[in-house]
C-alpha positions in Angstrom: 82.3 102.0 76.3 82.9 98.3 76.7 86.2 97.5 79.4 88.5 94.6 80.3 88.6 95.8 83.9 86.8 98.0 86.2 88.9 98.7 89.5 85.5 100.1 91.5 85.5 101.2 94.9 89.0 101.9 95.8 90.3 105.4 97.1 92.7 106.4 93.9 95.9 108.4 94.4 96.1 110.6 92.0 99.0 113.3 91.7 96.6 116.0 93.2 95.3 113.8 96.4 93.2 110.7 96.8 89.5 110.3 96.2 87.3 107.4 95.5 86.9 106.4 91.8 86.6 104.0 89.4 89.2 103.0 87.0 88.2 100.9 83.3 90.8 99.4 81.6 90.9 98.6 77.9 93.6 96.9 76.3 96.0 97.1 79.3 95.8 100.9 79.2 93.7 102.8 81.6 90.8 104.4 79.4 88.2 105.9 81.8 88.7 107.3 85.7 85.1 108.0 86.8 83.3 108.6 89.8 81.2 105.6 89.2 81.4 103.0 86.0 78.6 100.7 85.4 79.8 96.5 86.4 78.2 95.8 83.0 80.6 97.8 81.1 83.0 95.2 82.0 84.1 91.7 81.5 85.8 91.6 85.0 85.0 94.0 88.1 87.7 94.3 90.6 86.4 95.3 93.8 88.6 97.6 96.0 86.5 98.6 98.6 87.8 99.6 101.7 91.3 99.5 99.8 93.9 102.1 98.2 94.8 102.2 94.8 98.4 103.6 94.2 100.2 103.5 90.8 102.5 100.2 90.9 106.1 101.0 92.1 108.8 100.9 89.4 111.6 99.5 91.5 114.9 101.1 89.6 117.8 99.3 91.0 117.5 95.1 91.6 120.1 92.9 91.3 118.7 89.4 89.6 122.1 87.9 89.0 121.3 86.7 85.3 123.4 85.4 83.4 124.6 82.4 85.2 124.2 83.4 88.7 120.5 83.2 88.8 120.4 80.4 91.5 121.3 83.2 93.6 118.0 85.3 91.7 116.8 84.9 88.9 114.1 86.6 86.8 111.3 84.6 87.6 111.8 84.8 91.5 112.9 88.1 91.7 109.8 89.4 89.5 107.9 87.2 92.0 108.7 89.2 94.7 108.2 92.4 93.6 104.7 91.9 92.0 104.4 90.5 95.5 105.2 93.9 97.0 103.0 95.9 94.6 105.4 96.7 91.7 104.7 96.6 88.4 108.2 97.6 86.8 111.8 97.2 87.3 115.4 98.0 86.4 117.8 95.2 86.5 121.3 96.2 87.6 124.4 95.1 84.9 126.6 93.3 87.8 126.3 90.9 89.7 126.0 88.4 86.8 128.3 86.9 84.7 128.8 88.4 81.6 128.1 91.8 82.9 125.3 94.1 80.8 128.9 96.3 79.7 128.5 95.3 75.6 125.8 95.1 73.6 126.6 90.6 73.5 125.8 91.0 77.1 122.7 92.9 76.9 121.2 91.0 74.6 122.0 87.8 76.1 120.4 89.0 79.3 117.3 90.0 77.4 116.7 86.9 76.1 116.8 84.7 79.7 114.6 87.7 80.7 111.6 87.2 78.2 109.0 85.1 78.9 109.9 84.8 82.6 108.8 87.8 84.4 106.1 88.3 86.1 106.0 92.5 85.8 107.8 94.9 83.4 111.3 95.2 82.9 114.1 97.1 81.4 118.1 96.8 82.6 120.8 99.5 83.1 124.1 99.0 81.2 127.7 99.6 83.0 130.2 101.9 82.7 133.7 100.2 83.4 137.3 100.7 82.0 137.8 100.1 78.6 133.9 100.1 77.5 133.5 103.9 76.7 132.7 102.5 72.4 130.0 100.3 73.7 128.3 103.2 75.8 126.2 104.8 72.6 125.5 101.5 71.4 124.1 100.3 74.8 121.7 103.1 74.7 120.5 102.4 71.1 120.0 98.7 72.3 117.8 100.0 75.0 119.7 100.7 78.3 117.8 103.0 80.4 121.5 104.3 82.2 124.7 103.4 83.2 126.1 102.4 86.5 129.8 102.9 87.6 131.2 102.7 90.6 133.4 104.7 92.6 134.3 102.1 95.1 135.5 98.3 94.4 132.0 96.7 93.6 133.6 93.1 94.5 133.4 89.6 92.6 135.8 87.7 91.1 136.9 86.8 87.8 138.5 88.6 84.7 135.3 89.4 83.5 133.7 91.2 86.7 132.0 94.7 86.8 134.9 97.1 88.1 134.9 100.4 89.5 135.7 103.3 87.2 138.7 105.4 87.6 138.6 108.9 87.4 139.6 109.4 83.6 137.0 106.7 82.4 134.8 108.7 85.1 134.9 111.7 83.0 135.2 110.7 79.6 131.9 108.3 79.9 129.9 111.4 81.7 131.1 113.4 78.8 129.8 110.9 75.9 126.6 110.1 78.0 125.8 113.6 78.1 126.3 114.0 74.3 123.7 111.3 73.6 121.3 112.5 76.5 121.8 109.9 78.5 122.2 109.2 82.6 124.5 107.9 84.5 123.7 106.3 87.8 126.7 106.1 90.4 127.6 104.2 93.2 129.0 107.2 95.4 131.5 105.5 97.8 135.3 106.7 97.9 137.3 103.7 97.3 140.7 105.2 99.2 138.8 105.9 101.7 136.9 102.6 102.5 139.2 100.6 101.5 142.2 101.9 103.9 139.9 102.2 107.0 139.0 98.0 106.1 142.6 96.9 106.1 143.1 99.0 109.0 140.1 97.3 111.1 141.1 93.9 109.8 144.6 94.3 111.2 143.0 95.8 114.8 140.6 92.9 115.0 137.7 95.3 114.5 135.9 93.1 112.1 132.1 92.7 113.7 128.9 95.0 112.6 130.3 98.1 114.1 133.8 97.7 112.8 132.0 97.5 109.3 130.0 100.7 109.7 133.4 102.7 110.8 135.0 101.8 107.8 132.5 103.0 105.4 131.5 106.5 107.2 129.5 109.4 105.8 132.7 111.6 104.8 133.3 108.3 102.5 129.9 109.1 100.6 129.7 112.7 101.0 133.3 112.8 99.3 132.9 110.9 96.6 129.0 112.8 95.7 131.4 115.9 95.8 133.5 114.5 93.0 130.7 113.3 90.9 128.5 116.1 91.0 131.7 118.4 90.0 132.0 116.3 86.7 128.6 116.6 86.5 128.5 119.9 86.3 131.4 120.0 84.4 130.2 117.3 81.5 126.6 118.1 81.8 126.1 114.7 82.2 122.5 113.7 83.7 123.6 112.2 87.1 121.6 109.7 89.3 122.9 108.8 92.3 122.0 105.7 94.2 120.9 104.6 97.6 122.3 107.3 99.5 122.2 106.5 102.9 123.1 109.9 104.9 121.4 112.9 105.1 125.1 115.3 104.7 125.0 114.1 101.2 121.2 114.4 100.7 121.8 118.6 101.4 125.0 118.4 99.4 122.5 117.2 96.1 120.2 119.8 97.3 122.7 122.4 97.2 124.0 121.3 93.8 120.7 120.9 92.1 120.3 124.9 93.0 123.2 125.6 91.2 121.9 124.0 88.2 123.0 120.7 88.2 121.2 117.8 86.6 121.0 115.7 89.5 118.3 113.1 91.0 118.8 110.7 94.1 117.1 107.6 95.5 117.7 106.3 99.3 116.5 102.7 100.1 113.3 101.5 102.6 116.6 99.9 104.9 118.6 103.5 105.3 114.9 104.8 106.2 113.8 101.7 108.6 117.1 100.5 110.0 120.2 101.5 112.1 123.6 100.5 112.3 121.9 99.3 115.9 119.8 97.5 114.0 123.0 95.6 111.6 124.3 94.4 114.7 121.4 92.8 116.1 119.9 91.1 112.9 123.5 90.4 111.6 124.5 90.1 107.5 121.0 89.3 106.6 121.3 93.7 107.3 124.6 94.2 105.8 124.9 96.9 102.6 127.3 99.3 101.2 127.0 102.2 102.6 126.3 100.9 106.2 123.2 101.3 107.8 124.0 104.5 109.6 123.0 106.2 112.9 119.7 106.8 114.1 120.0 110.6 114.2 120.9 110.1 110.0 117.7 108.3 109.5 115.4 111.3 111.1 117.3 113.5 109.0 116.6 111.5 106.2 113.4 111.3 107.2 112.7 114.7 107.3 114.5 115.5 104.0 112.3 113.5 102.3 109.2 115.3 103.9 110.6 118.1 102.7 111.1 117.3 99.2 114.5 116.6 99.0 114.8 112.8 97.8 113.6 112.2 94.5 112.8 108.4 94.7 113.0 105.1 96.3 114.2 101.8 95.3 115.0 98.8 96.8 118.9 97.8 96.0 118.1 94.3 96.2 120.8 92.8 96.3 120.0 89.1 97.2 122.9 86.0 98.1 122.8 82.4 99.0 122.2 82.1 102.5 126.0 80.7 103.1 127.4 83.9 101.6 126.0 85.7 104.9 127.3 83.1 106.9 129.7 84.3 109.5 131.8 82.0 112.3 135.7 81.4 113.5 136.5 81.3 109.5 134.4 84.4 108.5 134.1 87.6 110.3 130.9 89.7 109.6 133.9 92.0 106.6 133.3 88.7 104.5 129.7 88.3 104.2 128.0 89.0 101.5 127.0 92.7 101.5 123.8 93.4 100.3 120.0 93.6 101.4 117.4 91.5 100.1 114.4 93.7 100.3 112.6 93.8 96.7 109.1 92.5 97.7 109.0 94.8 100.8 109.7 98.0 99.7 106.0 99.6 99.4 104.8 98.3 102.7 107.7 99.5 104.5 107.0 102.9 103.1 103.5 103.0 103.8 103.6 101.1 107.5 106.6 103.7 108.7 106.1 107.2 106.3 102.3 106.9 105.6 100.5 105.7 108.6 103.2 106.2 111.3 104.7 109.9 109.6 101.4 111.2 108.3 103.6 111.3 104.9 100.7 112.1 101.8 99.9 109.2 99.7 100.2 111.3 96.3 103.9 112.4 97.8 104.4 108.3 98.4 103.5 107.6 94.9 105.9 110.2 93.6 108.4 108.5 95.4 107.8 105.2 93.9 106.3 105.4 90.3 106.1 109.2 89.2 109.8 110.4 90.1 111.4 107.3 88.7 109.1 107.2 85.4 109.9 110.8 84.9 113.7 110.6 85.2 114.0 107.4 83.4 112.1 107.8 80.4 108.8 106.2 81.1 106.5 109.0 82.1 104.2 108.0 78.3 103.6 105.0 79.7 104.0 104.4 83.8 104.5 106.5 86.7 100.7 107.6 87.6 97.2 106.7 87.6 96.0 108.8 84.3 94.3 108.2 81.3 96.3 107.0 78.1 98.6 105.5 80.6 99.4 101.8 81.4 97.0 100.0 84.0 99.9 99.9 86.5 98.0 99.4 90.0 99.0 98.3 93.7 95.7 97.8 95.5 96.6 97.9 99.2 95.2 97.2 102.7 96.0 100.1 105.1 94.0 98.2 108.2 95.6 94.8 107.7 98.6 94.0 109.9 100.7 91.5 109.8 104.2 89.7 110.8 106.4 89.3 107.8 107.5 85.1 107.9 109.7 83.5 105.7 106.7 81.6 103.8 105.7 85.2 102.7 108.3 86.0 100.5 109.1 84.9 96.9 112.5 85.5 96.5 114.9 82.7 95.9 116.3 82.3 99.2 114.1 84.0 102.0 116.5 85.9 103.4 115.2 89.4 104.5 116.1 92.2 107.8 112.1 92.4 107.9 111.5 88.8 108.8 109.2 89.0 112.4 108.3 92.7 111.8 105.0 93.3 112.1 103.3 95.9 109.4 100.5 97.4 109.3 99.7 97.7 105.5 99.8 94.9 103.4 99.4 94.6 99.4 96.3 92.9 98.6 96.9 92.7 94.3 98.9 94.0 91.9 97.5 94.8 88.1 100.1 95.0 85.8 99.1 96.6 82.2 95.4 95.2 83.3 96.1 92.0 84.5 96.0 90.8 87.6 99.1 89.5 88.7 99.2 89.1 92.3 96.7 89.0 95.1 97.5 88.3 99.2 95.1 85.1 98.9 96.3 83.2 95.3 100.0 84.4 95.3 101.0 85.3 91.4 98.5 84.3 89.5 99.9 85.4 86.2 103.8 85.3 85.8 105.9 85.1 83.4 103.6 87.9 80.9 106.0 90.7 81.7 106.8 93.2 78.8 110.4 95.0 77.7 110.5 98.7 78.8 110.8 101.1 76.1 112.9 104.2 77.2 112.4 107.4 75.3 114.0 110.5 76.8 117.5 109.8 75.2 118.4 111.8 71.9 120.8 109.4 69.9 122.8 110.0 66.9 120.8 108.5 64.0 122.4 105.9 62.1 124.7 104.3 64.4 124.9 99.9 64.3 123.8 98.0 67.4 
């Protein structure tokens, strides 16, 4: 057999443990994983030795601000820094730009800035707002992998911005997602709650990084999780819910899933790296909804995920311009932007602090970051593990290369990151997306722009019905 590729030397995570193989590639699919494949049968020999081969992370939740808003991230930077950090797939958030991905227009219109300008795979989520429940079905037809709603105000400005959902839209969108097998993802913050502990801490003068963290505690996430999970349950509605960042609503899932519920979770490399110690020493470049919590929530999180609990991890990028995180007399840390830019760090956080500091197994880490989210979002024929038939999806990474994260490293837009002068001690050295290299440590991307629309197939839609 004649190859593109042969990835030789490498140790290979595989579902059932890692060993050292060889992987040939044929027409960006992975056709052979051998003990040993002859450099002849190929046209190009990748050499991995001394390296570790994990399935490239699909990153489910980013926010790359397109349309209109892409000076603050756009697809070309944002895929950038992901294929920088060893992914090979993402899910593009509907808010955040301007139309947001709540009709079909909008869709459409984002997938067209998006082709031709990634670097890796894509696919976006579509929204679930007020007075959008006829556009849900079509959404899905068009090729939405879910639907995000919020539970909290999601912010913005305009007439045209992504709101949150009240309760009735809530439970009439869970009910007609569930009838087309669908999955909705939700942003599990309780608006009355949050936004009545702000005004009061505005009003007391309690507006630095600690202020912020009080008014968003864990009863405001645990209560709203309660509330979707019982119209989950309710609806049968397939529920996702998204960076949870507190360990009281990790065992509430738990609890829930036990009692039959269709339920997944992610939590985010910053609610597992960082404290609310840590938000006020770094500042908004560290500032997210939910807060970065204490550092008793983290361990639990920690050892929750050890124990199987959390289903997946993605990044919430959620990048700004740099002023939008300025604070000073006119702007108290409340107004700053509030989200993390984190996108091309992700995997070497994971395998610095849970693999080689936690002893956490590489075939659990890559379950974490390509099999779990593959699986629940309809990928699972194509991406989410090293196998046969599947796509050649790799992150080939250095476990014995350390080094401090700078500002030149990163890709995104505006180099704005919490990581900046951490010092890792795993680094990705390439990423091969469907058999083509497109980044390695020493040439940067060396191939963007060739990434391909993700195809979603796990929804069961009514036949017939008009995009």
């Amino acid at each position: 057999m004649r190859y593109d590729m042969i990835v030789t030397g490498g140790d290979v995570v595989l579902p059932d443990g890692v060993r050292k193989l060889d992987i040939g590639i044929r027409g960006g699919k992975i056709a052979a994983i051998e003990a040993r494949i002859a450099p002849e049968e190929s046209a190009e020999v990748f050499h991995a030795d001394g390296k570790t081969v994990l399935p490239g992370m699909i990153d489910v939740h980013v926010h790359f601000n397109e349309p209109n808003l892409g000076h603050w991230e756009g697809f070309e930077s944002g895929s950038a820094a992901l294929a920088a950090g060893g992914c090979t797939a993402y899910l593009d958030m509907p808010l955040n730009g301007n139309p947001p991905t709540v009709s079909v227009e909008a869709f459409r219109q984002k997938a067209e800035l998006a082709a031709g300008r990634s670097t890796i795979d894509y696919g976006f989520w579509g929204g679930l707002v007020p007075g959008n429940l006829e556009q849900l079905e079509r959404l899905a037809r068009a090729g939405a992998a879910a639907f995000k709603a919020f539970l909290s105000d999601p912010g913005g400005e305009g007439e045209g911005r992504f709101r949150q959902v009240d309760d009735w839209t809530l439970y009439q969108g869970m009910k007609r997602i569930a009838a087309f097998g669908g999955l909705l993802a939700l942003h599990a913050e309780s608006d009355a709650l949050t936004a009545g502990l702000a005004a009061e801490a505005r009003i007391a003068g309690c507006t630095d990084a600690r202020g912020f963290a009080a008014s968003r505690p864990v009863v405001a996430e645990t209560e709203a999780v309660a509330k979707a999970l019982l119209y989950a349950r309710d609806t049968g509605c397939r529920l996702h819910l998204v960076h949870i960042s507190s360990a009281d609503a990790v065992e509430m899932i738990a609890e829930a899933k036990l009692k039959g519920v269709d339920v997944t979770l992610e939590t985010c490399p910053h609610y597992l790296m960082l404290t609310e110690d840590d938000m006020e020493r770094i500042g908004p470049a560290a500032k997210c909804a939910p807060p970065l919590r204490s550092a008793d929530q983290r361990e639990r999180l920690w050892r929750l995920l050890a124990e199987g609990h959390l289903d997946m991890v993605a990044s919430d990028h959620s990048p700004s311009p740099p002023e939008l995180k300025r604070t000073g007399p006119d702007r108290t840390f409340f107004d700053a932007w509030g989200g993390i830019s984190g996108a091309q760090s992700s995997l070497e956080l994971l395998l610095h602090e849970g693999v080689l500091t936690r002893k956490l197994p590489l075939s659990r880490l890559a379950d974490l970051i390509a099999g779990a989210p593959a699986r629940r979002f309809g990928l699972q024929g194509a991406k989410g593990s090293i196998a046969v038939g599947l796509d050649a999806d790799l992150a080939v990474v250095d476990l014995n290369r350390s080094y401090v994260l700078e500002k030149e490293h990163l890709f995104y837009r505006h180099p704005v990151s919490p990581y900046i002068g951490m010092t890792l001690n795993a680094r990705v050295a390439a990423t091969i997306c469907r058999g083509r290299t497109v980044y390695t440590s020493e040439a940067g991307i060396t191939a963007p722009g060739g990434g391909e629309p993700l195809m979603p197939v796990s929804l069961s839609l009514t036949p017939g019905l008009a995009t």
